[in-house]
N, C-alpha and C positions, 0 to 999 in steps of 0.2 A: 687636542693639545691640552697638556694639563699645566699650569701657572700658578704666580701668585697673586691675589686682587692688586688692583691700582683704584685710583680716584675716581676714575670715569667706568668701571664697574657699578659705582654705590646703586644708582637707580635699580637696575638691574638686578643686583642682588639683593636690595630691598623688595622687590618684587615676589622673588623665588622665596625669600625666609616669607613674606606675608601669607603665600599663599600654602606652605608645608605647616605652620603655626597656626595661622590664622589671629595671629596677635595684629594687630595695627601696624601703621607707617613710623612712627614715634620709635613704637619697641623695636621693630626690625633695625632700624637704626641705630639707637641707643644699645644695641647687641651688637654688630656689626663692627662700629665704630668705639663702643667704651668698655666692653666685656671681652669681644674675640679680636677686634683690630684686625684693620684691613690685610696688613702685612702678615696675619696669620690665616688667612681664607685663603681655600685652595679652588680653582676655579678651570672647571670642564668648559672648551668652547671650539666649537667645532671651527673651520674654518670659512671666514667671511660670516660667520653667523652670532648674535647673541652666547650669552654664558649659559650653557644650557643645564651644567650642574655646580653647585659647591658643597663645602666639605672646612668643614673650621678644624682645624688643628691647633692650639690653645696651648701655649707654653703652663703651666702648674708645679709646684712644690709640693714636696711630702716631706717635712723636716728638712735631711739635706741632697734629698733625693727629687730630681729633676723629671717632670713627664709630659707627657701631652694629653690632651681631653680633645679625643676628637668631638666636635656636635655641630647643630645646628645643620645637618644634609639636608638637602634638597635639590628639586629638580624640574625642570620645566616639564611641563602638559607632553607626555608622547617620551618620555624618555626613561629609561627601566634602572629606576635609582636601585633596586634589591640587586640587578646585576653589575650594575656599576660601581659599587660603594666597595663592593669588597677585593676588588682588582685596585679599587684607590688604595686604600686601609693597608693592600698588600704593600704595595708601593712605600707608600710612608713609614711602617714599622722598621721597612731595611731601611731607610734615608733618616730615621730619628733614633735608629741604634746604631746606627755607623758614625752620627752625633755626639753618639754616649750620654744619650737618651735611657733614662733605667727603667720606662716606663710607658705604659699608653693606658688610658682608662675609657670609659663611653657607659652610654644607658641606650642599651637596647629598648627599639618601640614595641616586640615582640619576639613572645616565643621561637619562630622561627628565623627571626634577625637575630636571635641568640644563638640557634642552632648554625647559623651562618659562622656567624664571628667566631664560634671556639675552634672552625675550623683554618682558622688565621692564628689560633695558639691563645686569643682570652680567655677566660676563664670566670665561670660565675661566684665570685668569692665576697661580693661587696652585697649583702642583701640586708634589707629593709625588714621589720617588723613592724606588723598592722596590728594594732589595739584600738577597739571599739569598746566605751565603758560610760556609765553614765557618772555627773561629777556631783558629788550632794553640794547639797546647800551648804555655806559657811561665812554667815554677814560678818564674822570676824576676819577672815580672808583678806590681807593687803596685800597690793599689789601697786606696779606705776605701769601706766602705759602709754607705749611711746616716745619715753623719755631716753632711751638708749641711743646714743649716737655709734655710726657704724664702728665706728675705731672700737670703742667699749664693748662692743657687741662683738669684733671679732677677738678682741684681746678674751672674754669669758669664754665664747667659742674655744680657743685655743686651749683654754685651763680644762675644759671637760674633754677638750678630746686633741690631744697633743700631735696625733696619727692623724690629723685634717688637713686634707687633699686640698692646697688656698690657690688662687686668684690672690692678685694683687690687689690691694685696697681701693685703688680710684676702679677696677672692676667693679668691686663688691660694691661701690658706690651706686653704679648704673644699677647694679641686680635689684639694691635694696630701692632703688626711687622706682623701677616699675612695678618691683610687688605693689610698693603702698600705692603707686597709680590703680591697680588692681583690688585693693580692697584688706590689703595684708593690715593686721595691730600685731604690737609685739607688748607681749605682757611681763616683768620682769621685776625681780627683787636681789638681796644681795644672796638670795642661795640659787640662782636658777634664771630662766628666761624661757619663753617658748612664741615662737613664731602661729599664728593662723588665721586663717577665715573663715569669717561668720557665715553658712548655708543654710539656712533653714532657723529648726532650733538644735542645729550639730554645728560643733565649731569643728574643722578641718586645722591639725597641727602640724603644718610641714617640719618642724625640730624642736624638739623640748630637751632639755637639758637642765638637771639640776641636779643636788646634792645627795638625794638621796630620795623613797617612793613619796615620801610625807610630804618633801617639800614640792615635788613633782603636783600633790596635789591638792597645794594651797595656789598653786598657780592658775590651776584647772579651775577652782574654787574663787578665786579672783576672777575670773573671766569670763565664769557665770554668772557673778555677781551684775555685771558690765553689762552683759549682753543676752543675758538671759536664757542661755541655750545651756537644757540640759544635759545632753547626750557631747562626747567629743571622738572623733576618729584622728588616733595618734599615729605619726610614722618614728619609727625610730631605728637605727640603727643596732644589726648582729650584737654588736661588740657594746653597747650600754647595759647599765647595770640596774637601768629603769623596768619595774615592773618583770622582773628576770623570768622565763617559761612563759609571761601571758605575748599573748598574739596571735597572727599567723603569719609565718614566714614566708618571705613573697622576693622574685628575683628586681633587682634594683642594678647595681653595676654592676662591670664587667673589666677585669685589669689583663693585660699581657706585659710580661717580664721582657723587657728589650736589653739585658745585659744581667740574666740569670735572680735565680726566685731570691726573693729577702721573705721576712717573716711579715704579716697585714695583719695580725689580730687588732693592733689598736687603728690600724688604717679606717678612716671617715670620710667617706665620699659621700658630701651631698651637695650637687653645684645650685639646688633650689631654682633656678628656669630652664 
């Protein structure tokens, strides 16, 4: 039987996201409850028995276009999520376009979970570019960090990339208190901001955003100053105009059109957990 969560799911489903993750009790929760919402979890359970899979389905905007982000699968010990996810996925495309649903997005965990899903009609159109560079020194370099509060942060978000796939704010609230649980600084000025963590002496940039390469990389240059790491590994999205031709292009999401193709060039999918 397939459902929607109730209250007395929670444990339970904190259990399965704990153990597919591998994130704590805090975050499975703080996901569950302030990001996907109980009332958006889809939940496999066989009968008289525990919930043996779920499957979030996640209401999203794209401007004035409505979709869903499925994430967060998972599945109990003995139960063949690769065969089961995509019988779900089927399921739900006809019941969120029959909605007037114009959309579905996800982030395949591999290759061959890619190869799965386009045959459900997604499509690998939303991809990430990897930049690896070292950031010189520059004790001129300003910068603020940390000082950005989420609102500010997604209102800038919004100015660089118009075509961003959002969550609701008190989401994006949860998302951004377990990064920084994790270890996230954000470093930001009035031409830019970029999100990452410190590894080593590499800082890891889950999204950089700025005005242009120079200011891209007085940010980089602030955040060496900080933390002392010279090398950084940038993600950045197809469609930025950051660093244009360097990278290497690498698959990130995946969209299917539930009520016919619109144009994604400036579409920015990045849900960051």
């Amino acid at each position: 039987m397939v459902r929607a969560a109730v209250e007395e799911d929670r444990q339970a489903l904190i259990r399965l996201r704990c153990a597919r993750s591998g994130g704590t009790e805090e975050d499975a929760a703080g996901w569950l409850c302030k990001v996907a919402g109980l009332d958006n979890i889809l939940v496999v359970q066989p009968a008289e028995r525990p919930p043996a899979a779920m499957l979030g389905a996640v209401p999203v905007r794209c401007g004035e276009r409505r979709g869903i982000w499925f994430c967060g699968a998972a599945a109990a010990d003995g139960v063949p999520l690769e065969t089961l996810l995509p019988r779900l996925l089927e399921s739900c495309l006809r019941a969120f376009s029959a909605k007037g649903y114009d959309f579905a997005v996800l982030t395949p965990d591999s290759a061959a979970e890619a190869a799965r899903l386009e045959k459900l009609g997604f499509q690998n159109l939303l991809p990430t570019r990897v930049l690896k560079k070292p950031i010189r020194r520059n004790l001129m370099a300003h910068a603020e960090f940390d000082s950005l509060t989420v609102r500010r942060w997604l209102e800038m978000r919004q100015r660089y990339q118009p075509g961003c796939v959002n969550l609701p704010e008190p989401a994006m609230n949860e998302v951004m208190a377990q990064l920084y649980r994790h270890g996230l600084t954000i470093v930001s000025n009035r031409r830019g901001y970029g999100l990452y963590f410190t590894k080593g002496d590499r800082l890891q940039f889950l999204e950089l955003q700025a005005d242009q390469d120079y200011c891209a990389d007085l940010l980089l240059q602030a955040a060496r100053e900080k933390t002392g790491a010279e090398q950084a590994r940038v993600l950045l999205a197809e469609n930025q105009a950051l660093y244009l031709g360097a990278g290497r292009r690498c698959g990130y999401g995946m969209i299917a059109f539930l009520r016919g193709e619109f144009p994604i060039t400036d579409v920015y999918f990045r849900m960051l957990l």
